[in-house]
C-alpha positions as CSV (number, residue, x, y, z in Angstrom):
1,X,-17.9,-15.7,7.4
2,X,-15.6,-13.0,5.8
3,X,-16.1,-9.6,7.4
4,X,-14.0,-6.4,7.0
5,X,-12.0,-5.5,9.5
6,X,-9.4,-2.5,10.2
7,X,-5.9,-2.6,12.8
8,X,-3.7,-0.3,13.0
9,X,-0.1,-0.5,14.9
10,X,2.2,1.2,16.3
11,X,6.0,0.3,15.5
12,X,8.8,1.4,17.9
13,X,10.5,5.4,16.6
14,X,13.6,4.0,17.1
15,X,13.8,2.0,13.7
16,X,15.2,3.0,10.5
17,X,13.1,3.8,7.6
18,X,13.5,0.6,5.7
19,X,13.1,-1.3,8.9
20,X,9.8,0.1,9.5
21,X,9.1,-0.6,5.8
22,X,10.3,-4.2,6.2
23,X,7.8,-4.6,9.7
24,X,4.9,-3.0,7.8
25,X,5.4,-5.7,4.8
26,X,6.4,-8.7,6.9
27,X,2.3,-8.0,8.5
28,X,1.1,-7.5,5.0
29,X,2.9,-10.6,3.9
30,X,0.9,-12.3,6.8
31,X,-2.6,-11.6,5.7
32,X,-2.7,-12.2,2.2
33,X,-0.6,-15.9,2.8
34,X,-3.6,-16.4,5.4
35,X,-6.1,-15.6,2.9
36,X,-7.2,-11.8,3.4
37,X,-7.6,-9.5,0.9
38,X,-5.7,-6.2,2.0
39,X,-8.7,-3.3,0.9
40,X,-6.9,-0.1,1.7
41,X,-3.2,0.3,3.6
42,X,-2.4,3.7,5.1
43,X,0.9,4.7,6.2
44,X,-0.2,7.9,9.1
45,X,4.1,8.3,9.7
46,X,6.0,9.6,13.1
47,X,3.2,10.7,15.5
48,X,3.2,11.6,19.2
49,X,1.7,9.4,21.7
50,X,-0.8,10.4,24.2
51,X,1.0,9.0,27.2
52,X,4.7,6.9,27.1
53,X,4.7,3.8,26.4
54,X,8.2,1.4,26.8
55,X,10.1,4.8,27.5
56,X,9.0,5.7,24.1
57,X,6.9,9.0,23.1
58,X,6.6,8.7,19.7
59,X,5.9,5.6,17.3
60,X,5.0,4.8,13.3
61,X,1.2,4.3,13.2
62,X,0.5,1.7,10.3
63,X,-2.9,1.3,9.2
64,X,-4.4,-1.7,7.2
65,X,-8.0,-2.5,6.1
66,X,-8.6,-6.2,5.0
67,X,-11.7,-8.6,4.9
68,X,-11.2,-11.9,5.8
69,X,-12.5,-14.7,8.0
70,X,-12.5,-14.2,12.1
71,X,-10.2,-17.3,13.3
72,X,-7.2,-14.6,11.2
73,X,-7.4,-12.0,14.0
74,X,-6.2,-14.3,16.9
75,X,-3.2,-15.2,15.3
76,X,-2.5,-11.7,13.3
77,X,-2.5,-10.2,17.3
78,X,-0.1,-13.1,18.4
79,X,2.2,-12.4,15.4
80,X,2.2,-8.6,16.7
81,X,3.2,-9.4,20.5
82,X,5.6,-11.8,18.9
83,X,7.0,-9.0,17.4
84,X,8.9,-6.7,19.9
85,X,8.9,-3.6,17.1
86,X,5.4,-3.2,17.1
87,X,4.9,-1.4,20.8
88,X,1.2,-1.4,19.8
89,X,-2.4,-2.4,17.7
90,X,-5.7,-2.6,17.7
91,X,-7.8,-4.8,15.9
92,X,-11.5,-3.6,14.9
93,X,-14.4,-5.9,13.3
94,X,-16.3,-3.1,10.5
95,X,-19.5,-2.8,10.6
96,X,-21.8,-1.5,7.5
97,X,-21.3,2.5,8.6
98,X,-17.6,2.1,9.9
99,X,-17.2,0.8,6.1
100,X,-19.0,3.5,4.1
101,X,-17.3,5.8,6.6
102,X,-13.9,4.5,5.6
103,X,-14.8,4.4,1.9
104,X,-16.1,7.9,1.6
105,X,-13.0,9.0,3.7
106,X,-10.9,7.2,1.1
107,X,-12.6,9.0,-1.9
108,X,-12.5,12.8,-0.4
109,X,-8.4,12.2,0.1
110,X,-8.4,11.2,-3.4
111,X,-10.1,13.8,-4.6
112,X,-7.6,15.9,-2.2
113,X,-4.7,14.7,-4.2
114,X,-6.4,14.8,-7.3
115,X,-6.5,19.0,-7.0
116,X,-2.8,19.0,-5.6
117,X,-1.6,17.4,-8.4
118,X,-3.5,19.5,-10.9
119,X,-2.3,23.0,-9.2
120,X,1.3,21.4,-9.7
C-alpha cells in the first residue's frame, strides 16, 4: 500500500556547497529509481544542533516528503547509515492530519513568497 511519508536528515557542516547538493540529489535519485513520487523537498540550510553529535554542532537539515510503498523505508535508512555524510534522519509514516498539516503549511509559505515578490 502507498502511504505518504516525510524524513528529513542531517548532513555533516563540514561539506562544501555542491557536496551537500550532490548528497541531497544522490537520496532523491534513490526514491524516485525505487518508485516514490517526491511530493514536496525542503532545503531548512545550516542549523544548530541541540546537543553534539560526531564532534559536530551544526549540520544541513534536508527535508523530503514522498509517497510510496513501506518495504522503501528499510532500505532508504540503510542507504543513509551507508552514507557517513549524513550524521542523521528520521523517517515518519503521515497520517491524514500530519498531511493536511503539511499541505496547508506548504500553501501559507507560498503565499509568503508570493507578497515578497510583489513588494519587490
Amino acid at each position: 500500500m502507498i502511504c505518504n511519508y516525510e524524513t528529513v536528515f542531517i548532513i555533516t557542516p563540514v561539506l562544501s556547497d555542491n557536496q551537500v547538493k550532490e548528497t541531497v540529489q544522490k537520496f532523491k535519485t534513490y526514491l524516485t529509481k525505487n518508485g516514490a513520487e517526491i511530493v514536496y523537498e525542503e532545503n531548512w540550510g545550516l542549523k544548530k544542533m541541540a546537543y553534539p553529535i560526531q564532534k559536530k554542532s551544526t549540520g544541513f537539515y534536508y527535508m523530503v516528503e514522498f509517497k510510496t510503498e513501506g518495504a522503501l523505508i528499510e532500505k532508504l535508512e540503510k542507504e543513509y547509515r551507508r552514507d557517513e555524510r549524513v550524521i542523521r534522519f528520521l523517517t515518519l509514516k503521515m497520517d491524514k492530519y500530519a498531511i493536511e498539516y503539511a499541505i496547508s503549511k506548504r500553501n501559507k509559505k507560498s503565499v509568503k513568497t508570493e507578497v515578497t515578490k510583489k513588494e519587490e
